[in-house]
N, C-alpha and C positions, 0 to 999 in steps of 0.2 A: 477854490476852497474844496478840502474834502470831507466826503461824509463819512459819516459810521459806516462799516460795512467794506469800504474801498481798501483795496492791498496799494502798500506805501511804502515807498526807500527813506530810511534814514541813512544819509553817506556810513555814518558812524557805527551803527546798531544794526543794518542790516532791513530787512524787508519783516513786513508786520500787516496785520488787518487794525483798521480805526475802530476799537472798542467802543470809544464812546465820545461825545466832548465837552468838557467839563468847563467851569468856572471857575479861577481860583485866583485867591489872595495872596500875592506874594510882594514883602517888602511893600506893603501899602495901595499896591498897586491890582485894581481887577483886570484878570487876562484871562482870556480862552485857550485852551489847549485840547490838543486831540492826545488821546488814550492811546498807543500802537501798543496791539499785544505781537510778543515778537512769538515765533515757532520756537525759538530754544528757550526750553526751561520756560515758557509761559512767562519773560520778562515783559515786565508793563513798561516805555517809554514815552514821559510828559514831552509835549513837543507844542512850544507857543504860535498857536496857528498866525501870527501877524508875522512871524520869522521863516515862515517856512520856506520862502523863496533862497534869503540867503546864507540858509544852513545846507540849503542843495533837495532838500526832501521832493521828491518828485512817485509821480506813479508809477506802479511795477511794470519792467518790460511782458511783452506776451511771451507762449510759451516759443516760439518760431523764433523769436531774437536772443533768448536764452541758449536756443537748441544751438543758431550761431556763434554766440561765444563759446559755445560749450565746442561747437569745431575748429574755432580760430586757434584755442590753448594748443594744442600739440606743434603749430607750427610757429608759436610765439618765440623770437629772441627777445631777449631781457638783459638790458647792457646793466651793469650790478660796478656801480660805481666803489673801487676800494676803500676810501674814505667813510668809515660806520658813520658820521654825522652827515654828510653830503647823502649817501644808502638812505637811510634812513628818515630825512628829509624829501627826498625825491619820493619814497616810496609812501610819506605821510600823505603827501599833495597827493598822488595818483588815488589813497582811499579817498577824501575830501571831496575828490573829483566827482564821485558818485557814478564815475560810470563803471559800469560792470566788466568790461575789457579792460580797463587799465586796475581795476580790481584784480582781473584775474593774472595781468600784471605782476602786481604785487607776489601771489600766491606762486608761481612758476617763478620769477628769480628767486625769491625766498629759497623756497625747495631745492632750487639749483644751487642756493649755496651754501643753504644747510648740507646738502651732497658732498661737497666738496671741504669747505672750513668748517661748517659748523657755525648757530647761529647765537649771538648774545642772548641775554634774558630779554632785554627791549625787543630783539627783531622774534623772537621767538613768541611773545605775546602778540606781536604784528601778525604774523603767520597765521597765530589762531583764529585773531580777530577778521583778518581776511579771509581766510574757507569760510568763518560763519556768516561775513558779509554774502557771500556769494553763495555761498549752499541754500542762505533762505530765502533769496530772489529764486532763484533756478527751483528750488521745492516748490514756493506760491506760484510761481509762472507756469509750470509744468505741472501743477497740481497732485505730487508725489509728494512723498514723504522726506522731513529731513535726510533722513540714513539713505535712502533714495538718491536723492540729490546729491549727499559726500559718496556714494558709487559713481553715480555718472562723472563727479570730478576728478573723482583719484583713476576713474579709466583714462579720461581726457587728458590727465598728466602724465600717464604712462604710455601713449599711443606713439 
């Protein structure tokens, strides 16, 4: 269980500090939920603390395992399956994953094939949605600032 106060991965939303944990009534039913206020845009994400196992939420990596994926990207290959549904499928499972390397995954073949074809409006939301997964682990782990964090990435991509 987490407290208020504690930095926390949601696979989907990205990395966030526990505001606070509320009680609420939904569909009849009382649940607990932790508050995640995320770094971008000060979005609030409800998260049913009795789920939290398997929606994947887990504790922030430290700043040392960030700093490592953040060396691992430049020498990632990303095999980028032709098929946009099969793509795009693979690359859903790897955010889900919640881990931060096949995160960053995502973000490097993205990029690589935005380079080359160009990316649909689906894998193009992906994209985005994967730097901000990853820019606000890497900012709370390293305790820099978002724009911070999208520097040391967009280096790491270009190295």
């Amino acid at each position: 269980m987490f407290r208020v106060g504690d930095k926390i991965v949601h696979p989907m939303h990205g990395a966030g500090v526990v505001d606070e944990i509320v009680t609420r009534k939904v569909d009849g039913v009382l649940r607990d939920y932790y508050s995640l206020k995320l770094p971008i845009g000060g979005m609030q994400v409800m998260i049913p603390t009795d789920h939290c196992g398997e929606i994947g939420v887990r504790s922030i990596l430290s700043g040392a395992e960030t700093e490592w994926v953040l060396g691992q990207i430049p020498s990632l290959r990303v095999e980028m399956d032709p098929n946009w549904n099969h793509r795009y499928r693979t690359n859903m499972e790897r955010l889900k994953s919640g881990n931060l390397l096949e995160v960053a995954k995502v973000v490097k073949g993205l990029i690589g094939r935005e380079a080359k074809r160009g990316l649909s409006t689906g894998e193009r939301k992906m994209l985005h949605a994967a730097r901000q997964i990853l820019a606000s682990e890497v900012g709370l782990a390293q305790s820099i600032s978002y724009q911070e964090a999208e520097d040391r990435i967009e280096r790491a991509l270009h190295s």
